[in-house]
PDB file of N, CA, C and O in Angstrom:
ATOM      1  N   UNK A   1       0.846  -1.176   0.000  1.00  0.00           N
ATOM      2  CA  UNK A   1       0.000   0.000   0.000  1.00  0.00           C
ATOM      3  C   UNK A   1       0.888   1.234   0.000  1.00  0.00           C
ATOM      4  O   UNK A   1       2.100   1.201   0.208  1.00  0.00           O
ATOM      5  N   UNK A   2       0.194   2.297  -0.245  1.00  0.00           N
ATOM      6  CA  UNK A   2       1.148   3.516  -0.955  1.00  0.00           C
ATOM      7  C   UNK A   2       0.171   4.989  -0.417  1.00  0.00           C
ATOM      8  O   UNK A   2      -0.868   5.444  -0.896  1.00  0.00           O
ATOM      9  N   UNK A   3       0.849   5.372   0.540  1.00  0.00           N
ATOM     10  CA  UNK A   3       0.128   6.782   0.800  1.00  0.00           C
ATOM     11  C   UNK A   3       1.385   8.233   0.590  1.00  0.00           C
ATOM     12  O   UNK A   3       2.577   8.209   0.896  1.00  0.00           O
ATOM     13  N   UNK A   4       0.704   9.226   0.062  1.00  0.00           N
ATOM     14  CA  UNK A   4       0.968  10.281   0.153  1.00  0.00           C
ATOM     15  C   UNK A   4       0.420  11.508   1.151  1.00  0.00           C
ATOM     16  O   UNK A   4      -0.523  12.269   0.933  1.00  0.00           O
ATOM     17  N   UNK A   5       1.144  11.468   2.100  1.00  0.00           N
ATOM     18  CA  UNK A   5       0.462  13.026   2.998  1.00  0.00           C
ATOM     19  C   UNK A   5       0.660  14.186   2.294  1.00  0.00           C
ATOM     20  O   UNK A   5       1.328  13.936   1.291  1.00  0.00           O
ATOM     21  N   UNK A   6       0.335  15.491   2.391  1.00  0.00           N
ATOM     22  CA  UNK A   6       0.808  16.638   3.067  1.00  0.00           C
ATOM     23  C   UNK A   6       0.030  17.205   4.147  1.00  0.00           C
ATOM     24  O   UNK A   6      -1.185  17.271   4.332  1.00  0.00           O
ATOM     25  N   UNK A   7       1.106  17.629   4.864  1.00  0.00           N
ATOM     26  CA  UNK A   7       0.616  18.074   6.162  1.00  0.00           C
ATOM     27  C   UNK A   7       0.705  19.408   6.675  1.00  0.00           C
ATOM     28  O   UNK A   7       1.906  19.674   6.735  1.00  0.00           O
ATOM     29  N   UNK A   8      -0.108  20.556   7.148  1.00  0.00           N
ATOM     30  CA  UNK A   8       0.009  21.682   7.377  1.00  0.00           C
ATOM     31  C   UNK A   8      -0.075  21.757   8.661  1.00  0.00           C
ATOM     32  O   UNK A   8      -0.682  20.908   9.314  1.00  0.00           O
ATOM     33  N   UNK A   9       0.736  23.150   9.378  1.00  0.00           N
ATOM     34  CA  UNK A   9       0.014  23.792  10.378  1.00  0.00           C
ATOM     35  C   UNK A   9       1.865  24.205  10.398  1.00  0.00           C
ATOM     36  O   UNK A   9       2.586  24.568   9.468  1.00  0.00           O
ATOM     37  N   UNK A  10       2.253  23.912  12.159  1.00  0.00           N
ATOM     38  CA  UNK A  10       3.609  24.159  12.634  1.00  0.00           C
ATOM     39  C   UNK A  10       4.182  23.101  12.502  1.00  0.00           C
ATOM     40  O   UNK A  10       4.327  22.356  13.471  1.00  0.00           O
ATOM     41  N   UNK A  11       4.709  22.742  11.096  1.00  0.00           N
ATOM     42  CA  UNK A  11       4.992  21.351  11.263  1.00  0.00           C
ATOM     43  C   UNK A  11       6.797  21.249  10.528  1.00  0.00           C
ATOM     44  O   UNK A  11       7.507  20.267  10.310  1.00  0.00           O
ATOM     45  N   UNK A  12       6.982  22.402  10.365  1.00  0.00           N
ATOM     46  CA  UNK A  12       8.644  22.990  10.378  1.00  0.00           C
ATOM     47  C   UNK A  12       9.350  23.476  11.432  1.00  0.00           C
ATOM     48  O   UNK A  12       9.021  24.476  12.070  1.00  0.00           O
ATOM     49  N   UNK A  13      10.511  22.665  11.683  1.00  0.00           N
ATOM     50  CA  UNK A  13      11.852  23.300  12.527  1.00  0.00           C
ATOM     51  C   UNK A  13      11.223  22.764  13.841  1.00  0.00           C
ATOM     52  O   UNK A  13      11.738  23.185  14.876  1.00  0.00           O
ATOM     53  N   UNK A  14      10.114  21.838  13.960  1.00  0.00           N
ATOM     54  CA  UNK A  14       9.826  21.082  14.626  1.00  0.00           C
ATOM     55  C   UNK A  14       9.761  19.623  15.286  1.00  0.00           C
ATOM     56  O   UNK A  14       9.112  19.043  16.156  1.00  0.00           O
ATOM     57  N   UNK A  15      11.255  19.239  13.984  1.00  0.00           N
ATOM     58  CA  UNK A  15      11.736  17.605  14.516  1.00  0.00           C
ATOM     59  C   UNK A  15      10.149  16.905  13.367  1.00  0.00           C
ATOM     60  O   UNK A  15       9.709  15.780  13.606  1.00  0.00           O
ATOM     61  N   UNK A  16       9.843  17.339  12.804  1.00  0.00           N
ATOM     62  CA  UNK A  16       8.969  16.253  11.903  1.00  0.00           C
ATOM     63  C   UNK A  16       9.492  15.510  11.012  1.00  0.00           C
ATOM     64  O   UNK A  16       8.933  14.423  10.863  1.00  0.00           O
ATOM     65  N   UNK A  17      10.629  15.786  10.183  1.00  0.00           N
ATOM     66  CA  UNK A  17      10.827  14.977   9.483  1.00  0.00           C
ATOM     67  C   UNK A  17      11.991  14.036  10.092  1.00  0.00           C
ATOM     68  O   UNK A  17      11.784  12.921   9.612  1.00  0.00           O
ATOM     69  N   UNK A  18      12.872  13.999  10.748  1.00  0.00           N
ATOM     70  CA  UNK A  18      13.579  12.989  11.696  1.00  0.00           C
ATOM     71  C   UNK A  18      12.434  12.655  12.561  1.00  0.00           C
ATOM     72  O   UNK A  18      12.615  11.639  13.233  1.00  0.00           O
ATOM     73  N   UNK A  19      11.336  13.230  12.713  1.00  0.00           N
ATOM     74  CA  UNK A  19      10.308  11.697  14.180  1.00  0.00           C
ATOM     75  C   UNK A  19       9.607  11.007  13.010  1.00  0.00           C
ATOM     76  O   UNK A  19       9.072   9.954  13.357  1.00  0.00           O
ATOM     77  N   UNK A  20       9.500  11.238  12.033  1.00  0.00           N
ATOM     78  CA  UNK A  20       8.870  10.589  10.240  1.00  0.00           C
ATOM     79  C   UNK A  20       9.967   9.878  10.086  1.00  0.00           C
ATOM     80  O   UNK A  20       9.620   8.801  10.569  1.00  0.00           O
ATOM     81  N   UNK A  21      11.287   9.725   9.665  1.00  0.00           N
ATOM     82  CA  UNK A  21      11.645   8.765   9.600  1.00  0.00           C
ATOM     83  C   UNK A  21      12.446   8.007  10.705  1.00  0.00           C
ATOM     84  O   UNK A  21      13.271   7.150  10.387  1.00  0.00           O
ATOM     85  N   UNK A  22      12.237   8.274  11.783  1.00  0.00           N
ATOM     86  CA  UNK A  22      11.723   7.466  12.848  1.00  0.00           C
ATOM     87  C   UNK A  22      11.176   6.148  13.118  1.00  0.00           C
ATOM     88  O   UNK A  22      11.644   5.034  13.354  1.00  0.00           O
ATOM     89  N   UNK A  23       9.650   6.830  12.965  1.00  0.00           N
ATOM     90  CA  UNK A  23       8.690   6.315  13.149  1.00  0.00           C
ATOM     91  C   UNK A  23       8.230   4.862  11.624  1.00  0.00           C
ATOM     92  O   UNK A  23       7.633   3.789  11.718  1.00  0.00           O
ATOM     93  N   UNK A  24       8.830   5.528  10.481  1.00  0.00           N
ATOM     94  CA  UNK A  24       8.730   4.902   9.638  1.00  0.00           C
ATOM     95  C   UNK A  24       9.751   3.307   9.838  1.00  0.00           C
ATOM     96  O   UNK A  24       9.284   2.177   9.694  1.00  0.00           O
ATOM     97  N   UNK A  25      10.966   3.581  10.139  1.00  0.00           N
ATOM     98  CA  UNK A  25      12.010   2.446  10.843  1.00  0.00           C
ATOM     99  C   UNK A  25      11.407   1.411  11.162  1.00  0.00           C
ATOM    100  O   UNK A  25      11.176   0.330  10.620  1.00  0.00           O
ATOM    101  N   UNK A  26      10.972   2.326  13.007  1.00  0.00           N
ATOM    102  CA  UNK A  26      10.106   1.157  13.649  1.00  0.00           C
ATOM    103  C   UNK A  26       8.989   0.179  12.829  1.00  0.00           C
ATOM    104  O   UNK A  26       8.781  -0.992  13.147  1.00  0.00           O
ATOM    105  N   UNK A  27       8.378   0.808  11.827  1.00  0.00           N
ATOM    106  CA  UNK A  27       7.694   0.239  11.015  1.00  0.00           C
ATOM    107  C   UNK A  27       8.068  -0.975   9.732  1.00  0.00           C
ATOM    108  O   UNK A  27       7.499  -2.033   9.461  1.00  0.00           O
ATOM    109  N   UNK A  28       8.912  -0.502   9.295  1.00  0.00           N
ATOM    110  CA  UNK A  28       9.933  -0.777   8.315  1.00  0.00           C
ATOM    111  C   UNK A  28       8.742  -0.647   6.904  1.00  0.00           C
ATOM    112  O   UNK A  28       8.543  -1.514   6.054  1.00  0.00           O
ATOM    113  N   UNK A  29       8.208   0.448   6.987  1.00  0.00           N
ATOM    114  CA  UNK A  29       7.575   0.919   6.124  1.00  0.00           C
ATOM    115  C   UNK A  29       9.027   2.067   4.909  1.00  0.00           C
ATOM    116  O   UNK A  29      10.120   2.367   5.391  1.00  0.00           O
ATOM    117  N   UNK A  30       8.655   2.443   3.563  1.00  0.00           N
ATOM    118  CA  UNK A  30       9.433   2.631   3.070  1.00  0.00           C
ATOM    119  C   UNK A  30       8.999   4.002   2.543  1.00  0.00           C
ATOM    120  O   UNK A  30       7.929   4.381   3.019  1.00  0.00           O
ATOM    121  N   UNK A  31       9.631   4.903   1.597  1.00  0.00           N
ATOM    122  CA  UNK A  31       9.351   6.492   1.050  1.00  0.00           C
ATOM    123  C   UNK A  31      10.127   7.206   1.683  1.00  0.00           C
ATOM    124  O   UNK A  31      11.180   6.853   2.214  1.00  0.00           O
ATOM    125  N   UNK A  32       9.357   8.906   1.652  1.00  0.00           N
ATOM    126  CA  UNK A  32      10.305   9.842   2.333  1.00  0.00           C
ATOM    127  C   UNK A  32       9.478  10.933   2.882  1.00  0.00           C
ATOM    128  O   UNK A  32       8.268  10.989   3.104  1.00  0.00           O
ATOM    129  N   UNK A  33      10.343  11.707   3.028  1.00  0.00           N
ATOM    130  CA  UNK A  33       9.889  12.728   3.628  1.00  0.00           C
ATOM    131  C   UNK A  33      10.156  13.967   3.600  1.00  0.00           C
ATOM    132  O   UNK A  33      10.897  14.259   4.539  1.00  0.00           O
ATOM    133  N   UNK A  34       9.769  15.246   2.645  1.00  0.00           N
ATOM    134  CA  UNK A  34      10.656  16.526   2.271  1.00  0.00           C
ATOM    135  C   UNK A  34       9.664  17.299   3.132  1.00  0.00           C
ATOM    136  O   UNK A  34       8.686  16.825   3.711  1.00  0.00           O
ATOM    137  N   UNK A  35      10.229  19.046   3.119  1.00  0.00           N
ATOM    138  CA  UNK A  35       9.602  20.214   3.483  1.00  0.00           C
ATOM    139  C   UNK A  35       9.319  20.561   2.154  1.00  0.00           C
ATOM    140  O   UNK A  35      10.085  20.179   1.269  1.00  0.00           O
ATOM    141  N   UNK A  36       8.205  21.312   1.856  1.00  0.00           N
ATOM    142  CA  UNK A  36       8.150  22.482   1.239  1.00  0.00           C
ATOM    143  C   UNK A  36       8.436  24.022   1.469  1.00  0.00           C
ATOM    144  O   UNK A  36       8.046  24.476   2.545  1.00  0.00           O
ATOM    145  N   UNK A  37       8.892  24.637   0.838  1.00  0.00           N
ATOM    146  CA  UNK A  37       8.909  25.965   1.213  1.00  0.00           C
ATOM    147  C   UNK A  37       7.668  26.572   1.564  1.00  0.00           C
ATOM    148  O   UNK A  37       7.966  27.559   2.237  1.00  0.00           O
ATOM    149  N   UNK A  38       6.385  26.488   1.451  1.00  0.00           N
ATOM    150  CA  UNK A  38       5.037  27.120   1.658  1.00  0.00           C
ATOM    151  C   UNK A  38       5.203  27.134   3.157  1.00  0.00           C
ATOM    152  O   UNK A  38       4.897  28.165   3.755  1.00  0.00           O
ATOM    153  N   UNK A  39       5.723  25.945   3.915  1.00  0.00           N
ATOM    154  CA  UNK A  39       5.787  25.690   5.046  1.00  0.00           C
ATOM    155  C   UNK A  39       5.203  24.361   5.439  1.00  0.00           C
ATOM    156  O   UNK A  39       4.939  24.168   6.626  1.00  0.00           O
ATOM    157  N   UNK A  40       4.994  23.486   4.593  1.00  0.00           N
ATOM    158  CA  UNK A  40       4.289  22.157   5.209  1.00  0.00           C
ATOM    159  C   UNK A  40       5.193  21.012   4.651  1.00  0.00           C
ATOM    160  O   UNK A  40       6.101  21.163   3.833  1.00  0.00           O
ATOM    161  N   UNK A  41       4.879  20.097   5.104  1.00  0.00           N
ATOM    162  CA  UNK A  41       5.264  18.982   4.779  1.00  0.00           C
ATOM    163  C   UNK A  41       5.219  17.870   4.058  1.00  0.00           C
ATOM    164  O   UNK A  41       4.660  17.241   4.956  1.00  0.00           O
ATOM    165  N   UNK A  42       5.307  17.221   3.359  1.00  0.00           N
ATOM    166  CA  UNK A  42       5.369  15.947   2.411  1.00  0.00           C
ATOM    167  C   UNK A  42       5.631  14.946   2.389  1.00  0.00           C
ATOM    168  O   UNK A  42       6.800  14.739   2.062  1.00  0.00           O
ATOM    169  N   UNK A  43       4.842  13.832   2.677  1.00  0.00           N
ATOM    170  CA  UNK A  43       5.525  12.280   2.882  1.00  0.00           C
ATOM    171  C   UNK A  43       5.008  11.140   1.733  1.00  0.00           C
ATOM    172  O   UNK A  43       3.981  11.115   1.055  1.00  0.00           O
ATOM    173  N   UNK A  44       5.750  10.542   1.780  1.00  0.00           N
ATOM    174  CA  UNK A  44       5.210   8.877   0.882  1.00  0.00           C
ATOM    175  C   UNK A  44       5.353   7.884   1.779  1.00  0.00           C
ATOM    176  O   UNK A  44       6.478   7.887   2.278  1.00  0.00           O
ATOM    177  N   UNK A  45       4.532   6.907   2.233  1.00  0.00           N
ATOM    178  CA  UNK A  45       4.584   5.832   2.868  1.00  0.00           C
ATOM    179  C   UNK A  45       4.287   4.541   2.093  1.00  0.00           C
ATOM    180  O   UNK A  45       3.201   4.453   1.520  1.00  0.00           O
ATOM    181  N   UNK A  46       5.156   3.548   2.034  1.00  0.00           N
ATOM    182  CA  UNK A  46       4.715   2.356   1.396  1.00  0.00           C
ATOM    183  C   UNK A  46       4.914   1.126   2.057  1.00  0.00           C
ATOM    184  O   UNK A  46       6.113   1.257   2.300  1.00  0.00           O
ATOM    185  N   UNK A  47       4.716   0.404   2.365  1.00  0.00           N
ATOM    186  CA  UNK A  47       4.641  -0.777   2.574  1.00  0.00           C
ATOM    187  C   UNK A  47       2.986  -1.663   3.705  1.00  0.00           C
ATOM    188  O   UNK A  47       2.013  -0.947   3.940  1.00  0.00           O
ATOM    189  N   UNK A  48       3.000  -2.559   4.010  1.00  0.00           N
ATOM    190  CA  UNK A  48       1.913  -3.327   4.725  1.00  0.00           C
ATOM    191  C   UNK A  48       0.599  -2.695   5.198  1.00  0.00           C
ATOM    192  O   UNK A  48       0.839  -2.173   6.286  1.00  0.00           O
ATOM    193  N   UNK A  49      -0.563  -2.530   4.891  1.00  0.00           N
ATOM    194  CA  UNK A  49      -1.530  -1.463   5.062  1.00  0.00           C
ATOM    195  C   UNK A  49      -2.254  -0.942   6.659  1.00  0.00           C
ATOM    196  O   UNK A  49      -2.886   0.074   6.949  1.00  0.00           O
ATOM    197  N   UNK A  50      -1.853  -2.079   7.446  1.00  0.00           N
ATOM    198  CA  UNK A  50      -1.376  -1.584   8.936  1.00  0.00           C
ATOM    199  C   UNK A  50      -0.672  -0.465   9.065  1.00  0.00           C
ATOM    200  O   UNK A  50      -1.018   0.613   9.547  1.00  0.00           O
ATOM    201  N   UNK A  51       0.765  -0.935   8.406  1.00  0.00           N
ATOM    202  CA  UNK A  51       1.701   0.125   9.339  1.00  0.00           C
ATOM    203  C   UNK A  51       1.290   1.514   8.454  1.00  0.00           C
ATOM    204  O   UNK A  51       1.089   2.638   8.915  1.00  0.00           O
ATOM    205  N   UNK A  52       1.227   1.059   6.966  1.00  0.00           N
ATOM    206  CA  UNK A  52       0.902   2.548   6.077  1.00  0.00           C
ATOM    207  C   UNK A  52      -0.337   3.564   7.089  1.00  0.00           C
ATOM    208  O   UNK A  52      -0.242   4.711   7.524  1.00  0.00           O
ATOM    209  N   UNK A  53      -1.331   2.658   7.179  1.00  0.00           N
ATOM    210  CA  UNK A  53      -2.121   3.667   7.832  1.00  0.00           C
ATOM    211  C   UNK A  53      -2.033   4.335   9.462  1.00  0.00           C
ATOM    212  O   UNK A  53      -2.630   5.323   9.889  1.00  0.00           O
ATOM    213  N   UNK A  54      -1.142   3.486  10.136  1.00  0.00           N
ATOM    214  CA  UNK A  54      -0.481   3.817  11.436  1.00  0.00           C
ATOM    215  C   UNK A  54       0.175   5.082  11.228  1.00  0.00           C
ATOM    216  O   UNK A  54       0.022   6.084  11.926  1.00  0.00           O
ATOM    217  N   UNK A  55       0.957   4.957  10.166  1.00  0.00           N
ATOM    218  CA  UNK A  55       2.002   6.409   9.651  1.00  0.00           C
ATOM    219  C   UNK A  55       1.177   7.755   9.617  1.00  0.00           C
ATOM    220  O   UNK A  55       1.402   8.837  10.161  1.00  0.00           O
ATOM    221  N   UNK A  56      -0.095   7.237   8.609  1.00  0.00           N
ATOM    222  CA  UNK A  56      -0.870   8.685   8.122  1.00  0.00           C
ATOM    223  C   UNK A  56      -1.423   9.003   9.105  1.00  0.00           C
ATOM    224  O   UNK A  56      -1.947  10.117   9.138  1.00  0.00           O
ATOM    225  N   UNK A  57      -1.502   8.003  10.405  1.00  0.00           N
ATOM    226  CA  UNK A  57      -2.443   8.467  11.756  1.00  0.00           C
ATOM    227  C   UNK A  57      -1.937   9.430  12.135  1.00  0.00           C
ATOM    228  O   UNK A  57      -2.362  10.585  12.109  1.00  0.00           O
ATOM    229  N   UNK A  58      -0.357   8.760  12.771  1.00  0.00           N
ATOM    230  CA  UNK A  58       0.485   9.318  13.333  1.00  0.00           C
ATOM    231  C   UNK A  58       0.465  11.331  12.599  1.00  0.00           C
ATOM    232  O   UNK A  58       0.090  12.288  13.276  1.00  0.00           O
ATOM    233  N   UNK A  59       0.872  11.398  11.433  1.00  0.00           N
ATOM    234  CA  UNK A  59       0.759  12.391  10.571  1.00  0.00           C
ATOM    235  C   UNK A  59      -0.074  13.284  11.300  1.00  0.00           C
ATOM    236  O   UNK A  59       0.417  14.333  11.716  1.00  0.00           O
ATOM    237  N   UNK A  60      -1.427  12.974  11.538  1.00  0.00           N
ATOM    238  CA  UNK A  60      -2.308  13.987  11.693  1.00  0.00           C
ATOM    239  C   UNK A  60      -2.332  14.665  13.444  1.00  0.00           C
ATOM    240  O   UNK A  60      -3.185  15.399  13.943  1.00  0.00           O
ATOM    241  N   UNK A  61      -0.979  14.060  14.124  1.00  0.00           N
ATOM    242  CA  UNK A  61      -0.446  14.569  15.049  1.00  0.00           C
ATOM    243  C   UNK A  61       0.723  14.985  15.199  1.00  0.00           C
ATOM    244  O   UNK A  61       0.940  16.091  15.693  1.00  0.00           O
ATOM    245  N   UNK A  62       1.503  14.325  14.875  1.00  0.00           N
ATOM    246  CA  UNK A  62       3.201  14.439  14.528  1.00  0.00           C
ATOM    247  C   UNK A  62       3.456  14.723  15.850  1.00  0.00           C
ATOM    248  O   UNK A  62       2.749  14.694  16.857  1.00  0.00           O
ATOM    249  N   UNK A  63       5.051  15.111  15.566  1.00  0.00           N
ATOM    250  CA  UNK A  63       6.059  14.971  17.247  1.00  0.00           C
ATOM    251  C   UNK A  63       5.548  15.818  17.772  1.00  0.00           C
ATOM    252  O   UNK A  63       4.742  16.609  17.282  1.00  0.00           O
ATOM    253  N   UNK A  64       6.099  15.755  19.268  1.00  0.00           N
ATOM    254  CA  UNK A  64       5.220  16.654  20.736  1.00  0.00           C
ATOM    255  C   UNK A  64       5.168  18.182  20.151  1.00  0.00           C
ATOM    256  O   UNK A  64       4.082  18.760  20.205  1.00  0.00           O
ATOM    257  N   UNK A  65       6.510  18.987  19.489  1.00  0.00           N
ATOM    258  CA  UNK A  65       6.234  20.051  19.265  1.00  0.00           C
ATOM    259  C   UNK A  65       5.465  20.753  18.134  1.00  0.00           C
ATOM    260  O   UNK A  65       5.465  21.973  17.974  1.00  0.00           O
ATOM    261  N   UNK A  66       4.625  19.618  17.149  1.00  0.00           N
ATOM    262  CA  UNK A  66       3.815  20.106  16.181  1.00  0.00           C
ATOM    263  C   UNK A  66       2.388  20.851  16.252  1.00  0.00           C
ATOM    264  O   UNK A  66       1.553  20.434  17.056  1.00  0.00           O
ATOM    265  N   UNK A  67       2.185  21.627  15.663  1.00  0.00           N
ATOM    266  CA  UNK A  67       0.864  21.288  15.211  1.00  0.00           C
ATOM    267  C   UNK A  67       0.171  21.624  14.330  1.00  0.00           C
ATOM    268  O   UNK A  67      -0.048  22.617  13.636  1.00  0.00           O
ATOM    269  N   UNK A  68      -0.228  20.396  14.488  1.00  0.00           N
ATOM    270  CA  UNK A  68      -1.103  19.725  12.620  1.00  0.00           C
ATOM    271  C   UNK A  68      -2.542  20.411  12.819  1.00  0.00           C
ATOM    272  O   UNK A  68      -3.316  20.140  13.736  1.00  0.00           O
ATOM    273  N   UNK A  69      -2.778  21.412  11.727  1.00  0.00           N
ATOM    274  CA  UNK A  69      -3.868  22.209  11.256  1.00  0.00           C
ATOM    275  C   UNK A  69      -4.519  21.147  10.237  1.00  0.00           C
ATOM    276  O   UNK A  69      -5.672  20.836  10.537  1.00  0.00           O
ATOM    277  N   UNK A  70      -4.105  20.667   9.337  1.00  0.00           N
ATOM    278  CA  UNK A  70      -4.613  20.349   7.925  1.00  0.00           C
ATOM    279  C   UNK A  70      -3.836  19.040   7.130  1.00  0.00           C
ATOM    280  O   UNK A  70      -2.776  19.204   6.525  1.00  0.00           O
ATOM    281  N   UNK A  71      -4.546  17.692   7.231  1.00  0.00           N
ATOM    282  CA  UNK A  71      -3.562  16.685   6.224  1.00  0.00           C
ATOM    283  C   UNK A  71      -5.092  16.251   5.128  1.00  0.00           C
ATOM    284  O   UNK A  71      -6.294  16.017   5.249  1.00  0.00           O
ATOM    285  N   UNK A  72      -3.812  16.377   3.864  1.00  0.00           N
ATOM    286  CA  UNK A  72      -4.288  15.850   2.929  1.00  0.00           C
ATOM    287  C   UNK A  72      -3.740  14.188   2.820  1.00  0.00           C
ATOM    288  O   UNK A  72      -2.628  14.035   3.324  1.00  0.00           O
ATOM    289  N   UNK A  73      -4.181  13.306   2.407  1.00  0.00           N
ATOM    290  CA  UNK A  73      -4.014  11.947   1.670  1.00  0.00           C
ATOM    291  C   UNK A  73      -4.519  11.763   0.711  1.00  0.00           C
ATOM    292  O   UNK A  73      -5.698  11.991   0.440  1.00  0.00           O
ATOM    293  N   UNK A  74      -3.136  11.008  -0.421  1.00  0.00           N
ATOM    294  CA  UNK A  74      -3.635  11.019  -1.598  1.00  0.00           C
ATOM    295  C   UNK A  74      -3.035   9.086  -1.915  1.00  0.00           C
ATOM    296  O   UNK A  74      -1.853   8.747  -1.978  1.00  0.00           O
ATOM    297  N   UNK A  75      -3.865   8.437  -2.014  1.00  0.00           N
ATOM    298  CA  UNK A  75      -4.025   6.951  -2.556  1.00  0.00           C
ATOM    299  C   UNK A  75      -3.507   6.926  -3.817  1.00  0.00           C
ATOM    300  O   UNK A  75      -4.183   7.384  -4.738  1.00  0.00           O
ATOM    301  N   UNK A  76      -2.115   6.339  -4.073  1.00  0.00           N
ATOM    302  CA  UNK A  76      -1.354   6.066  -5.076  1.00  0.00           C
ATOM    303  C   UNK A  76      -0.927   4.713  -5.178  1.00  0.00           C
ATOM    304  O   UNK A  76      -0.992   3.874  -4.279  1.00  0.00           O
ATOM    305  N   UNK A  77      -0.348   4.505  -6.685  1.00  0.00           N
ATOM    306  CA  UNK A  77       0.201   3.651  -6.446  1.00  0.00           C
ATOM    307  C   UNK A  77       1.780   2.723  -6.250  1.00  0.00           C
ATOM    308  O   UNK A  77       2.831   2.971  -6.841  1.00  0.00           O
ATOM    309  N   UNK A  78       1.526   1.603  -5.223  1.00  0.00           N
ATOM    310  CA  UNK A  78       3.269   1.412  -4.838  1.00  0.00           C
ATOM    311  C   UNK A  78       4.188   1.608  -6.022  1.00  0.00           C
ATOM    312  O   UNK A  78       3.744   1.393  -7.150  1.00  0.00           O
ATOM    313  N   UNK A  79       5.366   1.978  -5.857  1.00  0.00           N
ATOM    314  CA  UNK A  79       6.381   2.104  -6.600  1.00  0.00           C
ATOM    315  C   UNK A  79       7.490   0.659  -5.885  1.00  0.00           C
ATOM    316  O   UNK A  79       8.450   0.057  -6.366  1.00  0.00           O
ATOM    317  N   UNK A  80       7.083   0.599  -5.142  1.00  0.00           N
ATOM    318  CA  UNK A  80       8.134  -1.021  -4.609  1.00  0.00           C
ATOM    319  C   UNK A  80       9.810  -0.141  -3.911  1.00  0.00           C
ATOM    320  O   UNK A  80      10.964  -0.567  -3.877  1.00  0.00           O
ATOM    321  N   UNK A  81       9.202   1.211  -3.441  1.00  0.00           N
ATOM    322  CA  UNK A  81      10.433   1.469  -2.982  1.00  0.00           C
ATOM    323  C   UNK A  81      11.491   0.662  -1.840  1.00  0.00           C
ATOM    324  O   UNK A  81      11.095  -0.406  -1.374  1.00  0.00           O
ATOM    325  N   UNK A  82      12.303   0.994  -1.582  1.00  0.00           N
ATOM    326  CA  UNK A  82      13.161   0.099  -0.339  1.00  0.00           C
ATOM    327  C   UNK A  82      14.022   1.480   0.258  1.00  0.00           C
ATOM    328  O   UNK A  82      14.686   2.329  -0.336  1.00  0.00           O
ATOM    329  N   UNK A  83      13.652   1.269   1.874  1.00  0.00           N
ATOM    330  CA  UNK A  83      14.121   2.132   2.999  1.00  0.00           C
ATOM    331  C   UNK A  83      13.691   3.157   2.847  1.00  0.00           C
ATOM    332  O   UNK A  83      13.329   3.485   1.717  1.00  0.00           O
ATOM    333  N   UNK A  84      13.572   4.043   3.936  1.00  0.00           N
ATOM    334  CA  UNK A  84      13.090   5.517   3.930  1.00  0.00           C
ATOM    335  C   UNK A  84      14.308   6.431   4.347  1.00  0.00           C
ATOM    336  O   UNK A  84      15.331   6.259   5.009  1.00  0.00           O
ATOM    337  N   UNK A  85      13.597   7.733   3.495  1.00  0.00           N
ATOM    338  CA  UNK A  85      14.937   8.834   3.878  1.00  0.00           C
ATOM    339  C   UNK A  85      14.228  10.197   3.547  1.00  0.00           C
ATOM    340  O   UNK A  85      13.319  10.304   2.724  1.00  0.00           O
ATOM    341  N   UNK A  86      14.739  11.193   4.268  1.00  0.00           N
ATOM    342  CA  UNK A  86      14.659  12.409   4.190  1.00  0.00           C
ATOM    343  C   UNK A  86      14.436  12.737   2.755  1.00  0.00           C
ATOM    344  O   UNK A  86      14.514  11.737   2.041  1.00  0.00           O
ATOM    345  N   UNK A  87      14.195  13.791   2.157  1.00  0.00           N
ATOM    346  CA  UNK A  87      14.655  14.166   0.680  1.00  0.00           C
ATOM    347  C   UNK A  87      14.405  15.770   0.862  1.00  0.00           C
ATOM    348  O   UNK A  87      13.816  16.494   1.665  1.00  0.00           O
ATOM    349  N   UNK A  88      15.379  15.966  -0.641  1.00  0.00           N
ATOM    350  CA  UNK A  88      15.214  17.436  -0.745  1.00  0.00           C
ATOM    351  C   UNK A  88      14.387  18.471  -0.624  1.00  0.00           C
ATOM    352  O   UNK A  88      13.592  18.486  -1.565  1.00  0.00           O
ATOM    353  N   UNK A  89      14.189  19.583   0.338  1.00  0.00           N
ATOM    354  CA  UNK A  89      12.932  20.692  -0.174  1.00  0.00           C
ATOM    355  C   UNK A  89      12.421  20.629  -1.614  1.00  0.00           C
ATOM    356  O   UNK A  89      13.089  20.412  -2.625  1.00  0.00           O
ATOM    357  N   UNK A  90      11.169  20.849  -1.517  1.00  0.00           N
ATOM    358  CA  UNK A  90      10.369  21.204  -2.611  1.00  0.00           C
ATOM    359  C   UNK A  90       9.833  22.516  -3.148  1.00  0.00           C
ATOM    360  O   UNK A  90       9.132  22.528  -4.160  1.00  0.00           O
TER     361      UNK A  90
END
């Protein structure tokens, strides 16, 4: 299974994308995770549809110092990635 977030509110310079791939580890779910410049965030989650949807939960709270105003999810499909990692601003 294959999800795409974005996520709004205070969700920069707030440890989101290191507790995202984190949290993704523990999972051993796979994708990434960039900022945008607008100020929000961007993830891909792929693997087992448990943990995928555990991730997008997680999302709509994120780490202790966030906070999440607004997530979008968008249902795509897997690309068969392997491991997760940070990636470049958008």
């Amino acid at each position: 299974m294959r999800r795409r977030v974005v996520v709004s509110g205070r969700v920069q310079g707030v440890g989101f994308r290191q507790a995202a791939l984190a949290a993704a580890a523990r999972r051993h779910v796979a994708g990434w995770v960039r900022n945008h410049r607008d100020g929000r965030v961007e993830a891909v989650f792929e693997g087992p549809p448990g943990d995928v949807v555990a991730l997008v939960e997680w999302c709509r709270r994120g780490p202790p110092l966030a906070k999440v105003t607004g997530l979008e999810v968008f249902e795509e499909s897997p690309e068969l990635l392997i491991g997760f990692r940070i990636a470049s601003t958008a």
